[in-house]
C-alpha beads as a LAMMPS data file, in Angstrom:
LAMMPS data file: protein, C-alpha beads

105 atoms
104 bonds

1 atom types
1 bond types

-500.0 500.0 xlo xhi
-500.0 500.0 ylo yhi
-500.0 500.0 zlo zhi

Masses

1 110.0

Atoms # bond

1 1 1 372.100 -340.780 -55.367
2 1 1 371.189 -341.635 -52.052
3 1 1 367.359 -341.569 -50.876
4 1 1 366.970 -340.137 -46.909
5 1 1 363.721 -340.936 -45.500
6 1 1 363.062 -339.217 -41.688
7 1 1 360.227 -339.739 -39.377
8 1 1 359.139 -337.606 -37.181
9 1 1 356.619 -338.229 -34.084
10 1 1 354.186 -335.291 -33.634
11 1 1 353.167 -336.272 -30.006
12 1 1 354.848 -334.581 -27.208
13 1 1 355.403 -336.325 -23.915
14 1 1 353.705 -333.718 -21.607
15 1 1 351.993 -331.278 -23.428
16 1 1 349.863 -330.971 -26.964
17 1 1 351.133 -332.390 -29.911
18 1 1 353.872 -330.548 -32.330
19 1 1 351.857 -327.969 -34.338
20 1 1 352.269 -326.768 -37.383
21 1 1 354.127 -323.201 -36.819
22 1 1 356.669 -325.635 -34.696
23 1 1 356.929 -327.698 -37.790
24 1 1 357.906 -325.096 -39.998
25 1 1 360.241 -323.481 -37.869
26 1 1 361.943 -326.868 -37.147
27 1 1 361.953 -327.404 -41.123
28 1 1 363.181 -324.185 -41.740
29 1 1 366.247 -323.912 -38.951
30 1 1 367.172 -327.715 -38.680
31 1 1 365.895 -329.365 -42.128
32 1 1 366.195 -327.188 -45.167
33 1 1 370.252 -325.737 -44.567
34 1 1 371.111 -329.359 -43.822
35 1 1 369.002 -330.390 -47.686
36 1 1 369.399 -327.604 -49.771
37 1 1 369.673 -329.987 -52.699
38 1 1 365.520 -329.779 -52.033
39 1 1 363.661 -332.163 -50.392
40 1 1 359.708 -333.281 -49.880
41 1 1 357.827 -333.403 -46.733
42 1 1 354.743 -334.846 -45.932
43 1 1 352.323 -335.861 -43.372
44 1 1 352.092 -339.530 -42.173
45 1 1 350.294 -341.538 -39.626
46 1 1 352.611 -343.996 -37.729
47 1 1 352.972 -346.290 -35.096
48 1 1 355.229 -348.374 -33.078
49 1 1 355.365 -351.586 -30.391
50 1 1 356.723 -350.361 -27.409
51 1 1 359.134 -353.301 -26.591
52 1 1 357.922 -353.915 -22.525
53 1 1 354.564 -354.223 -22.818
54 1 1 354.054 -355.344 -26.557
55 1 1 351.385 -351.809 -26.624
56 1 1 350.652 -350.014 -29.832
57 1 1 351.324 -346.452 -30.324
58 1 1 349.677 -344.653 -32.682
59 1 1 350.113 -341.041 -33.556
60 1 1 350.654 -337.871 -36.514
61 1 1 354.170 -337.803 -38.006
62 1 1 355.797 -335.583 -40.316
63 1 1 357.800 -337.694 -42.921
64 1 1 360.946 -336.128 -45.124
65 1 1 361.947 -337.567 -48.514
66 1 1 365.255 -335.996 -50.118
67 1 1 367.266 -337.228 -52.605
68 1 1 370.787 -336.646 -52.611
69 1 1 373.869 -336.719 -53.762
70 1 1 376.223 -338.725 -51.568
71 1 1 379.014 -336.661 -49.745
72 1 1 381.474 -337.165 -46.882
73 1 1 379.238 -335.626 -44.421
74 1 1 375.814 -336.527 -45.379
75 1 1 375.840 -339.183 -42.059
76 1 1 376.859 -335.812 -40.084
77 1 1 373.855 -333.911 -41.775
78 1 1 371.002 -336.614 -41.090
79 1 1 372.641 -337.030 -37.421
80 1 1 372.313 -333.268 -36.741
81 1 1 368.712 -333.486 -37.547
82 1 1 367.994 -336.617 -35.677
83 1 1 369.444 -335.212 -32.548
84 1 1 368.018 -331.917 -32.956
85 1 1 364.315 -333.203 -32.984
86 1 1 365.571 -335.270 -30.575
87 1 1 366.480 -332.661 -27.690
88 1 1 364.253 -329.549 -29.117
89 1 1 360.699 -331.778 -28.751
90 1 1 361.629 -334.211 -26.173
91 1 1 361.443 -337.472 -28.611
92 1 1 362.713 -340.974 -27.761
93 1 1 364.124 -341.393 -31.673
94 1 1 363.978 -340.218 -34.730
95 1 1 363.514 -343.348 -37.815
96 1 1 365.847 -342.960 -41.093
97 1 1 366.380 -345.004 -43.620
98 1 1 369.146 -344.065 -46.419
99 1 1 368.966 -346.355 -49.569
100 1 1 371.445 -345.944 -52.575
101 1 1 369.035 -344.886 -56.166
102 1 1 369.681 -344.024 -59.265
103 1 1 367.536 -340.356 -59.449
104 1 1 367.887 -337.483 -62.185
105 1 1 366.308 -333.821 -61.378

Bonds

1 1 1 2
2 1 2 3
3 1 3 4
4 1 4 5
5 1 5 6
6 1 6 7
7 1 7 8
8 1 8 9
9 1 9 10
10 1 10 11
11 1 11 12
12 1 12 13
13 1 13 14
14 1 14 15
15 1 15 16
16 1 16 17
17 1 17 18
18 1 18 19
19 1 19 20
20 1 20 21
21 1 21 22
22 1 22 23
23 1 23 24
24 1 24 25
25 1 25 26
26 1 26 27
27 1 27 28
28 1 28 29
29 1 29 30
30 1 30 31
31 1 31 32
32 1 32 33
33 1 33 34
34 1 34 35
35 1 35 36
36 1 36 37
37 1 37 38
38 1 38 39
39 1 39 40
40 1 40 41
41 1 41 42
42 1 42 43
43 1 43 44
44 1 44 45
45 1 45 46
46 1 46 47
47 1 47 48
48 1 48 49
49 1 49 50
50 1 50 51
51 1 51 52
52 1 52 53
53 1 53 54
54 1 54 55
55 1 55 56
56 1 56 57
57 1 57 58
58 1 58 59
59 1 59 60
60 1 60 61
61 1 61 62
62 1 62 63
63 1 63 64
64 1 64 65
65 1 65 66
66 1 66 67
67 1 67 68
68 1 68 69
69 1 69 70
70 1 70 71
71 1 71 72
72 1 72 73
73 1 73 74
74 1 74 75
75 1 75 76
76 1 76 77
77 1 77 78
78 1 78 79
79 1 79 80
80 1 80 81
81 1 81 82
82 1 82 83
83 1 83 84
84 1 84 85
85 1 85 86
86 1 86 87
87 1 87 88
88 1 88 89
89 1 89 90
90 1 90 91
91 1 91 92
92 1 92 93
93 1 93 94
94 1 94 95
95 1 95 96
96 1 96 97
97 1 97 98
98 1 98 99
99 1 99 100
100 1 100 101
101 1 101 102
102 1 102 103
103 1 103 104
104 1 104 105
């Protein structure tokens, strides 16, 4: 198996941070046809050094666990996701890590 780990900054550059319903919708549109192996989500508090002025950023993320099984397009899947959080919610990046495991469901 492979093990995909997203995180997702909440905080919105010019307005209130992601809510909830925007979440879900997100999860629901962008997340869940591109995992529907299953996945977890969860929330998370994370921060970052911002690379000019050595500042810490702190703020509410939304973290995604799945576990699955590795395929030709998986890259393609976890790329589409990145990119839409990206563009939909005006965000700088999106972390992943993908780790080979040995997983039974």
């Amino acid at each position: 198996m492979i093990v995909v780990e997203l995180f997702f900054g909440r905080d919105i550059p010019g307005r209130a941070p992601l809510t909830d319903a925007e979440w879900d919708g997100f999860a629901a549109t962008d997340i869940t046809p591109r995992f529907p192996e299953g996945l977890t989500m969860f929330d998370g508090d994370g921060q970052w050094r911002v690379p000019e002025t050595g500042a810490i950023v702190r703020e509410k993320a939304k973290i995604v666990l799945a576990a699955v099984a590795p395929s030709s397009d998986l890259e393609s899947r976890i790329d589409a996701v990145r990119q839409a959080y990206r563009r939909n919610f005006h965000q700088q990046s999106v972390g992943v890590i993908t780790a080979p495991a040995c997983g039974a469901f």
